[in-house]
Every structure is written in structure tokens, then in C-alpha cells.
N, C-alpha and C positions, 0 to 999 in steps of 0.2 A: 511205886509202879502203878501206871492207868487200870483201871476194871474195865477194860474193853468190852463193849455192850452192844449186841447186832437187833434195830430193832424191827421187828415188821408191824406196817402202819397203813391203814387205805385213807386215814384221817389227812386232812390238810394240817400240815406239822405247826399252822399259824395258831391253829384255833386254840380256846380253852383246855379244852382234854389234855391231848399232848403236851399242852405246855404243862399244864398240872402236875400228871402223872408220871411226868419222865424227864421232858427239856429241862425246866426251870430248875430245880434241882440237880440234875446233872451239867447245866451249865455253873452250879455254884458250888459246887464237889469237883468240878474239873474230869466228870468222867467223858473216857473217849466212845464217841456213840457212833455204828452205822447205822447209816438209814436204809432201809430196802422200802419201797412203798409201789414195786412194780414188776414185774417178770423179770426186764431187762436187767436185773440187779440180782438177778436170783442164780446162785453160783452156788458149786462146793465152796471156790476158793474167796468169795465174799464171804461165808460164815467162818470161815476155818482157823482164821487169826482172832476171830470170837471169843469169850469166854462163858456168854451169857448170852441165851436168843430171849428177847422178850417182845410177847403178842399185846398186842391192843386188842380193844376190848370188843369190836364189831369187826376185826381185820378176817376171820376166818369166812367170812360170808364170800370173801373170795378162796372156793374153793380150793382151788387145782392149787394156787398159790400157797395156800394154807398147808398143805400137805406135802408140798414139795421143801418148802422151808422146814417143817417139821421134820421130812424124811433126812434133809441135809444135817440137821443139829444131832440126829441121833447118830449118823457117820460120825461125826464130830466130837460124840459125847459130850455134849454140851446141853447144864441144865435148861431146861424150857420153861421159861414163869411167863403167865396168862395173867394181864391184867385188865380188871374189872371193875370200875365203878358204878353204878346203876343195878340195881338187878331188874336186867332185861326181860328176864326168863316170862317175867306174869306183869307185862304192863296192865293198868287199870283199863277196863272195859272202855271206857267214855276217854282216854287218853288220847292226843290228837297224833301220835304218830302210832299207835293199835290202828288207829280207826284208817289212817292212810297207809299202813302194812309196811313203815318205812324197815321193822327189823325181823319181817315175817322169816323172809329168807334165811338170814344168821341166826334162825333158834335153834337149831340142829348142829352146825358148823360149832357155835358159843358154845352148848352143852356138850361137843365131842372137846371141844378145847380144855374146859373145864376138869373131863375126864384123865385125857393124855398130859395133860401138863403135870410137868413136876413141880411145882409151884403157884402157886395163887394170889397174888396181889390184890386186895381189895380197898377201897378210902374209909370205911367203918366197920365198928366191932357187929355193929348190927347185918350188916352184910356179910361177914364173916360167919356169923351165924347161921343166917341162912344158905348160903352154898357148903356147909363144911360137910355135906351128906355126900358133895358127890367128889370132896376131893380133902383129905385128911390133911394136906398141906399148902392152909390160907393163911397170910400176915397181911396185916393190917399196915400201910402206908399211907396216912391222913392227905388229905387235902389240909394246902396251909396258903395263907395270904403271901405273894411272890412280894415283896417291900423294895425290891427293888424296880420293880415296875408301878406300885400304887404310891402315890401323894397320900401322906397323910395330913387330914388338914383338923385342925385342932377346932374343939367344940365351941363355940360362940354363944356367951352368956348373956341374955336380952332380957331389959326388964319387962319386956312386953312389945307387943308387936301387933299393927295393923293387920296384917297379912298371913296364912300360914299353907304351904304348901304342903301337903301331902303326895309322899313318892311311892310309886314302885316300878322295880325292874324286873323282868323277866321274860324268858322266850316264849312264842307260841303256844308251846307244851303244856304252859302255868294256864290255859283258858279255861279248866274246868275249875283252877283254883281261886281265879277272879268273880268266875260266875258262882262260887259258892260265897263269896264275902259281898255280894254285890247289894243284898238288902242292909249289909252294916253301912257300904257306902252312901247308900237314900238316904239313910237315917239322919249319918253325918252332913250330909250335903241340905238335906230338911231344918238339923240343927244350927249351921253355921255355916250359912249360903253367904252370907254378904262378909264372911274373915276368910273364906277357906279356897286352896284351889287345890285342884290334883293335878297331878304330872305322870303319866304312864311311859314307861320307856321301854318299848317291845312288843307286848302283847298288846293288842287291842281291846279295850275294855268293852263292854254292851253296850247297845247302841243308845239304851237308855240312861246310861250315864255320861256315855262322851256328846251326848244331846245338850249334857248344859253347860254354858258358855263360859265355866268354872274349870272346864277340863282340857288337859291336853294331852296328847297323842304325840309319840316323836319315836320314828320305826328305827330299828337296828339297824343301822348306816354301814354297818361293816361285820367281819365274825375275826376277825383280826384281832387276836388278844389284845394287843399293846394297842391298836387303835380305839379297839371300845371302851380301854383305860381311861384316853383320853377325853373322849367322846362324856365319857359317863359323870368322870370326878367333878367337872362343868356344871350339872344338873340343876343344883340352886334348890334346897328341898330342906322343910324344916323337920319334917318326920318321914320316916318312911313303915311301910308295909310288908309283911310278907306272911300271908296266909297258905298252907300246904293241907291238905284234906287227908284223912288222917286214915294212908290207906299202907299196906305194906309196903310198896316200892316205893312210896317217899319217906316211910319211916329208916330205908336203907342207906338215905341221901346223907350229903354231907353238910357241916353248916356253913359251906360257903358265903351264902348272903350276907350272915350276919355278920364276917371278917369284912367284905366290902361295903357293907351299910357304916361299919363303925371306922374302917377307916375315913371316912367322908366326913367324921365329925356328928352323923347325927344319931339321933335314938330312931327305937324300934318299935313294933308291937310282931311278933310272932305267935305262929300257930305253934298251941303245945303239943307238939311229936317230938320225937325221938333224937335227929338228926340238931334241935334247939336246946330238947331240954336237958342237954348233956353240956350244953354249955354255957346257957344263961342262966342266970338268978334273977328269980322275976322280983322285978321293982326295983332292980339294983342294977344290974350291966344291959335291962331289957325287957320288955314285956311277954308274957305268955298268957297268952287267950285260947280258950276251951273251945264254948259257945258264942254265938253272935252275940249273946247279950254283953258278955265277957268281952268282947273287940270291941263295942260299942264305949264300954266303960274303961277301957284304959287308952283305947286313941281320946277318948274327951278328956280324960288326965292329963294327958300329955299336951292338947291344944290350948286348954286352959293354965297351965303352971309352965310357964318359961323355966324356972328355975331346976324343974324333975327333968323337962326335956333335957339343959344341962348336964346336971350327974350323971344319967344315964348314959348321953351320948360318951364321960369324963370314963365313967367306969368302964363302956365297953370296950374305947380303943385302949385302956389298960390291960385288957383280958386279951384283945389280942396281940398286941406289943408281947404281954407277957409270956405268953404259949403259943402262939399260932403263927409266929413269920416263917416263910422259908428258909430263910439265911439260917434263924435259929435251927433248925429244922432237918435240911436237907445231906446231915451227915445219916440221916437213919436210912437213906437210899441207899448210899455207899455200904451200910452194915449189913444191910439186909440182903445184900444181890454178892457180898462179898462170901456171906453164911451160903449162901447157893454155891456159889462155886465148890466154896469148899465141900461142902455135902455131896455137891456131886448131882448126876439123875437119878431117880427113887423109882424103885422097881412099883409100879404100876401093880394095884390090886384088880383093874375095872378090865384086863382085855376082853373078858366077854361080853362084856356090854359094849367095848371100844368097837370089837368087830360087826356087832350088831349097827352100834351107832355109826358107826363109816362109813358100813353098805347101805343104812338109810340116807346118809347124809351126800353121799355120792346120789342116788337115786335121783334125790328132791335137787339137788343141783342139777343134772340133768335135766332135769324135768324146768328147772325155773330157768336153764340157759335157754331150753327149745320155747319156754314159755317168753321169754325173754325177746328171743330171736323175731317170734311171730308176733308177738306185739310190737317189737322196731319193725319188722314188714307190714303191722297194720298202720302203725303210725306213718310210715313210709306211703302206705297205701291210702290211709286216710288224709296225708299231707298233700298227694300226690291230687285226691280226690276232690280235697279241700283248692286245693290251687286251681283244679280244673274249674268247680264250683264257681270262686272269685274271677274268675277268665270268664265263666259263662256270664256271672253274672255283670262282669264290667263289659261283655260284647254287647249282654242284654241294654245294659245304657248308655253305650255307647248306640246300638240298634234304636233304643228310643232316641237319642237324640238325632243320629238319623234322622229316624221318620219324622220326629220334631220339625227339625231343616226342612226335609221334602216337602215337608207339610207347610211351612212356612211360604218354601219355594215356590211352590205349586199355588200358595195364595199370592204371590209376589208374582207368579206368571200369570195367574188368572186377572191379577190386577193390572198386570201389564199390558192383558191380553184387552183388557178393554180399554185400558189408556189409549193401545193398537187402533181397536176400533174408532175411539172416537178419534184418534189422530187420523185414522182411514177418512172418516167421514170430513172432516174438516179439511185434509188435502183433497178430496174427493171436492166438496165446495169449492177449494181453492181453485183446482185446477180447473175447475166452470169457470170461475172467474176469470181466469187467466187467459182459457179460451173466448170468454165474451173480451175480456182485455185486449187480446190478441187481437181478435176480426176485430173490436174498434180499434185498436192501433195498424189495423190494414185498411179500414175503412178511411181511417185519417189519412195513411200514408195514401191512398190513392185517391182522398180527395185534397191530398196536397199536391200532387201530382198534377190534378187537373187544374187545381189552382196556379200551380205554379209555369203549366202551360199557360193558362189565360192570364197570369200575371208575364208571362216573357211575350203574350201577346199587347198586352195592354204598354210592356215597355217598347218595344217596337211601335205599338201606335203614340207611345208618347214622343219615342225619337222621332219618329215620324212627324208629331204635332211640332216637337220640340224644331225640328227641320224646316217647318211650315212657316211657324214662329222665327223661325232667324231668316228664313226669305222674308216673310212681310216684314220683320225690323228692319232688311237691308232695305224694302221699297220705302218703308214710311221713313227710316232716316232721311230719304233727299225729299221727300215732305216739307212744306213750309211750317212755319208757326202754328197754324191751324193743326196742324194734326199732330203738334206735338204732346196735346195729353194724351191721342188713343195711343202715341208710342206710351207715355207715361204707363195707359194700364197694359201694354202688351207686357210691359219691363214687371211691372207689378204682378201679372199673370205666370211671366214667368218663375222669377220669385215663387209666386205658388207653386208652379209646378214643380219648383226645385223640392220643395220642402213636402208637397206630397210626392216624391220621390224617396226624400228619406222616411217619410210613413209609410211607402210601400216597401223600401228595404227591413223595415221591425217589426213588417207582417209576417215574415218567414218566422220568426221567432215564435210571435204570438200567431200564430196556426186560426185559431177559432175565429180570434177578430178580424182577421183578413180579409174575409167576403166584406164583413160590412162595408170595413175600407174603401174597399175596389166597388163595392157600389156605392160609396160617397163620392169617390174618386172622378168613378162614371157622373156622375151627377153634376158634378164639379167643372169636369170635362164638358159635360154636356151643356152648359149652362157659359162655358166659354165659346164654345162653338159658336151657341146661339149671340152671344154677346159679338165672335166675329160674324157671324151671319147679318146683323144690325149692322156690323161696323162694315163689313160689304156691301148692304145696303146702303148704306149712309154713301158709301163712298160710289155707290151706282147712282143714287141721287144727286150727290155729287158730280158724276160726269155730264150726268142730263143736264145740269145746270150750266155747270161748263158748256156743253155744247149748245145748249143755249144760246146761253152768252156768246158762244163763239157768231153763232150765227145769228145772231142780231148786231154784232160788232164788225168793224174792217176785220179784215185777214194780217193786216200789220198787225193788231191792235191784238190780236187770241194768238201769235205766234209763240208768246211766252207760255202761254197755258197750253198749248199745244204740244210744247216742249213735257211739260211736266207728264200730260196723259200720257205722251211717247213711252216714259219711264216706267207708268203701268202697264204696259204693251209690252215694255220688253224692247223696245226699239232702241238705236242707236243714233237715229238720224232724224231731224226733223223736219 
């Protein structure tokens, strides 16, 4: 039959602890486990089919939870076992979760747990130790390496090696432990800068070791047990580290590390405390270092002799092969929780300290919910504050860039404004122009005008002339011989006229040169005139001659010529 197991847990069930103290082993025992890790699970009838309530180790920090499940197991009669690894109680001063108060809360809720439980689970003798003042019934359930989750990778025997890495793992927590080994690591990085690197996997080392370009830094990617498995067996490391400052709550620890250093294959140097020196033999499955001078001299053992790094790494995964797997292991969970039931709940010697510590522990709960509360409304408030802030302050630059713009703008109008101007002035020019353009283009139109009068006058005196011209052609055609060259230049004349006719039609075009035209024209004309004015004369001389002749001659004898003068008369009869 199952050992039905009810457990309460505020842990994420993925991480190390849980898995540690409870999962891993009861997933390799086959016990049946409830989970409770939230009010909504919090029932009579969730624990009642129960056999066994068991607490983790920070879970009372939720109060009301804490005491309700308590109150349910005791309906139930069912034992209650408090498990604990760490002792919480007296973190070290300079600790990084003291210093950030992450268990300030749960030291009250932990020590009433401590008190009321019928049982105490702890991972070592030495913790055991120390809590058995406040609860007469602690056993010891080791932390053991889960093998079904870790790779073991067998130690690699090198006759020597260019390179040598130096590793360490650990969380946050470990920074007062780095910065106490931190002069061994100068040393070593002074001694064997050009063979050595280091590999930190967690913790961030000081700034003046991860300064030299020998070091590297690789943050906790995950808290996922089975993923940091993975994550980690990866690492590539020819030794590793693991210094612990040699104060009571790490003498209470377990020696985890050095199950996961050895199964990796490699060796060690460990700080000599309590939770190592229970399990290594120094020089044989692992180093144990006092003083720095002492860390100084067995890491340079180990970097200088490939062959010690060997054995060592050879011995330690034998030590835990040998003792320390779960598989081997995880029937003492089954025996120990099976011894509970059987025994039963144990009548409590502490209720007056119980009731003392419940009404404190109620109190400071109250107190750290209302405290709790007003710090979410000041974070609310300072979120709220903080948003307004970054509003202000993106209006504020958004407002500068505004005025930027404006300011831009404003030079971009002012620039405008004069571009304005001088475009003002320059139409302003124009438009004088335009207007001077203008009245001369009236001026021209009206003295085309009058040109074009005295040019339709000048073609009416040419038709005219041109009319004059085709009467005297008609007279001087019946002209004899004699007169037929002044026909020749009338014919010639005209001609010209023809052709200063077409000079006067492509004076309309050309406008300016017109005048002079029509005063060549004139001139031209005038100078024909005068030519027929000669030629009228001539032809007046002419008649005098004629009549002359007539009258020194018979009248038979000038009848012919008589005839011809008739023609310039105009007569018909002679």
C-alpha cells in the first residue's frame, strides 16, 4: 500500500529544494503525494485521505495558510513533520538575503513551526543539532545526488595540458564566499595568467577579477532543476572550487557541491567546514583548505599534476556512486515518514511558548500584511508617480521639440518673410516695368495706329499714283517709238511700286522700321513725281515743238501730229 503524503509548499515544486527533500525520492519510492501550494486547495477533505502532512521549510511565512493546514491535520490526526534544511534562524550578518530581509518574515511563522510539529526533518547531523532545543523529535534525511537526473561523466586522464580552467558554481548567496577567496584568486591569476582561465557559473565575481580577460561570467539561465542539470554538466572545467566561510549556517549545509562537482568527473579544493569534512579525505577523494595560504597550495597541486587532478576526480565519483545516489538512498524517506505514521502525533511539550509564539506570530503577520499592503499602494503610488514623471517628462520633450519646430518655423518664416520681401520688391520692380512696358506698348499701339493711318493714306495715294500710272500707260501706249522707253521706265517704276508695296506690307510686322520706310517710300515717290514732272515737261516741250512745227508746216502736212496731240487732250475727233 502507498504512504499517502499531503504536502504544503509556497516553493515552485521545479526548483532544487523540493526536488531534494521530497519529489525526487518520492518519485523513486512510488509515494503518493498531494500538493497543496495555495488556499484554493486548502480543504478538510484534501487532507483527510492524508496519512502524513508535510511542511517546507519557508511555507509558514504564509501565515493564515499555515495554520489552517495545521488546524486541518490536527482534525485528522495526522502527524505533522516540518522540513528544514538551512538553518534559517541566524543567517550571517553580511548574507545577501539578511541584508535584503528575503526570510525576515518567516522567522516567527519557522520557529512556531519548529515548535508545533510533530516531527523535524533536517539534511544534516549538524542541523540536527542545533534545532533539537526546540523540538525533541528531529531525523536526519540527507541530501543525496538524484542519478537519475545527473550525467555522470568519467574523469579524463591528461598527460598535461596547455590550458586549465578553473570552475565555480553557485548562487548569489555564495558572494561573501567568493569575496573571501578572492586574494587566493589574484594569486593564482599573478601565478598562471598565460595557462589558466576561470569560469563562474552564478555568482558574479568582483569586478576586479572578472576585469581580466581570463574570466568568465555565465548567469543562472534557469532555476529549473532538471534544466540547470543540463545547463551546467556542459561547463568544460578542469578543477573546480568551492570555498564556504566558516560560520554556523554553513557548517549546517549539506555537501551537495561536492556530489555535483564529482559527478562531472572533476576534482576539487574545498573549504574545511563541517558539511565537506564529513565527507572528503583530503588528498584522496578532494581537497580541504583552512587558510588562503592553504587554497593557494593545493589549487597549484592540482594545476600543476594532471595525474592528482585524476585520482582525485577517480576517487570522488567513487565516494558518491558508493553512498550518496538517491536511487540508493530514497527508501529511508519511505521508513522514516512510514515510523511517523506509525507513532502517530506526539503530545507537544512547548504550548506555552506555542501560544505565546502564535499571538506573536499572528501579530508581526499583521503587521507585515498592512506593511505589505502599503508598500503595494506605495509602489502603486510610486508606479503611478513614476508614469506621471515619464509622461511629464516625454511631454517635456516632446514640448522641446515643439519649441524646437516653432523655433525652426518661426526661422523658416522669418526666412520666408524676407524671401516675401524681396519677392515684394522685385514684383514691385516688375510691375514698373510692366507699367513702363505697358504705356510703351500703348505708345507703340498708338503710334501704329497713326502709322497705320498714314500708311492706308499713303496706299490710297499709291492707288491713286498707281491709277495715274495706268492712265498715262494707257496715253503713252498710243505713243510712237519715241516714247517708248519713258513707257519702259513707267513699266519699271511700277515694278518698283509693286515691290515697295510688298516693303510696305512687312512694315506692319516690323512696327519700328516702318517710318523709315514710308520715308524712303516718300522719297522714292517723290523723286518719281519729279521724274514725271521732267517727263511732263519734256512732253510740254514736246508740244511747243509740235506746235511749232505745226505752224511753220501746211495743215495737211501736222494733221498727223495733230491727231496724236488730240490723244493727249482726250479728244476723239481730229
Amino acid at each position: 500500500m502507498k504512504t499517502k503524503i499531503c504536502y504544503f509548499s509556497t516553493n515552485d515544486l521545479l526548483t532544487p529544494i523540493p526536488h531534494l527533500r521530497l519529489l525526487g525520492p518520492s518519485r523513486i519510492e512510488d509515494l503518493e503525494l498531494h500538493l497543496i501550494n495555495n488556499d484554493d486547495l486548502l480543504s478538510e477533505k484534501a487532507i483527510s485521505g492524508s496519512q502524513i502532512l508535510i511542511i517546507d521549510r519557508d511555507a509558514p511565512r504564509e501565515y493564515h495558510s499555515f495554520k489552517e493546514i495545521v488546524r486541518l491535520a490536527n482534525i485528522s490526526e495526522i502527524p505533522i513533520v516540518y522540513d528544514i534544511d538551512d538553518y534559517l534562524l541566524d543567517l550571517p550578518i553580511n548574507h545577501p538575503d539578511r541584508e535584503a530581509f528575503i526570510y525576515t518574515q518567516s522567522l516567527l511563522p519557522i520557529f512556531e513551526a519548529l515548535l508545533l510539529a510533530d516531527y523535524v526533518t533536517v539534511s544534516t547531523e549538524k542541523l540536527r543539532e542545533t534545532l533539537k532545543i526546540f523540538n525533541r523529535n528531529i531525523f536526519v534525511l540527507p541530501n543525496f545526488l538524484d542519478d537519475t537526473l545527473w550525467p555522470f561523466h568519467l574523469p579524463i586522464q591528461r598527460r598535461s595540458s596547455k590550458q586549465i580552467t578553473i570552475g565555480y558554481m553557485g548562487g548569489k548567496s555564495h558572494k561573501p564566499d567568493i569575496e573571501w577567496i578572492t586574494p587566493v584568486l589574484e594569486n593564482i591569476q599573478k601565478s598562471y595568467s598565460e595557462v589558466i582561465n576561470f569560469h563562474f557559473y552564478g555568482v558574479q565575481p568582483p569586478d576586479k577579477i572578472l576585469a581580466n580577460k581570463n574570466v568568465t561570467h555565465t548567469d543562472v539561465l534557469t532555476y529549473n532543476y532538471k534544466e540547470f542539470i543540463n545547463n551546467f554538466h556542459n561547463l568544460g572545467v578542469d578543477l573546480f572550487i568551492a570555498p564556504l566561510i566558516d560560520n554556523l549556517f554553513n557548517q549546517c549545509k549539506s555537501p551537495l557541491k561536492f556530489f555535483e562537482y564529482s559527478a562531472l568527473g572533476v576534482p576539487a579544493v574545498f573549504s574545511d567546514v563541517e558539511p565537506y569534512r564529513n565527507v572528503i579525505v583530503d588528498g584522496k577523494n578532494g581537497f580541504l583548505a583552512k587558510s588562503q595560504e592553504d587554497w593557494v597550495d593545493k589549487i597549484r597541486a592540482l594545476i600543476d599534476n594532471p595525474d592528482l587532478r585524476y585520482h582525485i576526480a577517480k576517487n570522488a565519483q567513487e565516494t558518491v556512486r558508493s553512498k550518496f545516489l538517491m536511487s540508493e538512498n530514497a527508501h529511508l524517506w519511505t521508513e522514516t515518514f512510514n515510523k511517523f505514521i506509525q507513532l502517530g502525533p506526539q503530545k507537544n511539550t512547548n504550548n506555552n511558548w506555542l501560544e505565546s509564539i502564535a499571538a506573536i506570530s499572528l501579530q508581526l503577520h499583521e503587521y507585515h500584511q498592512y506593511q505589505k499592503t502599503t508598500i503595494n499602494e506605495k509602489e502603486v503610488l510610486d508606479n503611478v508617480l513614476e508614469d506621471k514623471g515619464k509622461l511629464i517628462e516625454d511631454q517635456k520633450g516632446k514640448l522641446g521639440q515643439q519649441e524646437r519646430l516653432i523655433q525652426s518655423i518661426s526661422e523658416d518664416l522669418h526666412n520666408q518673410e524676407q524671401k516675401n520681401q524681396n519677392l515684394k520688391k522685385v514684383i514691385s520692380e516688375q510691375d514698373a516695368s510692366i507699367r513702363l512696358l505697358n504705356e510703351n506698348i500703348k505708345n507703340i499701339k498708338s503710334s501704329n495706329k497713326s502709322f497705320s493711318l498714314r500708311l492706308l493714306e499713303m496706299e490710297g495715294l499709291v492707288q491713286s499714283l498707281k491709277d495715274e500710272l495706268s492712265k498715262k500707260d494707257r496715253e503713252l501706249l498710243s505713243t510712237n517709238f519715241q516714247l517708248k522707253e519713258k513707257a519702259q521706265a513707267i513699266s519699271s517704276l511700277r515694278n518698283e511700286i509693286d515691290s515697295r508695296n510688298k516693303e510696305i506690307s512687312g512694315i506692319t510686322i516690323k512696327l519700328e522700321d516702318s517710318g523709315n520706310v514710308v520715308n524712303d517710300l516718300n522719297s522714292q515717290i517723290q523723286k518719281k513725281n519729279n521724274e514725271l514732272n521732267n517727263l511732263q515737261a519734256k512732253i510740254t516741250e514736246l508740244k511747243n515743238e509740235i506746235l511749232f512745227y505745226s505752224l511753220s508746216k501746211s495743215w495737211q502736212l501736222t494733221r498727223p501730229l495733230r491727231k496724236i496731240m488730240s490723244l493727249f487732250k482726250g479728244r476723239k475727233d481730229a
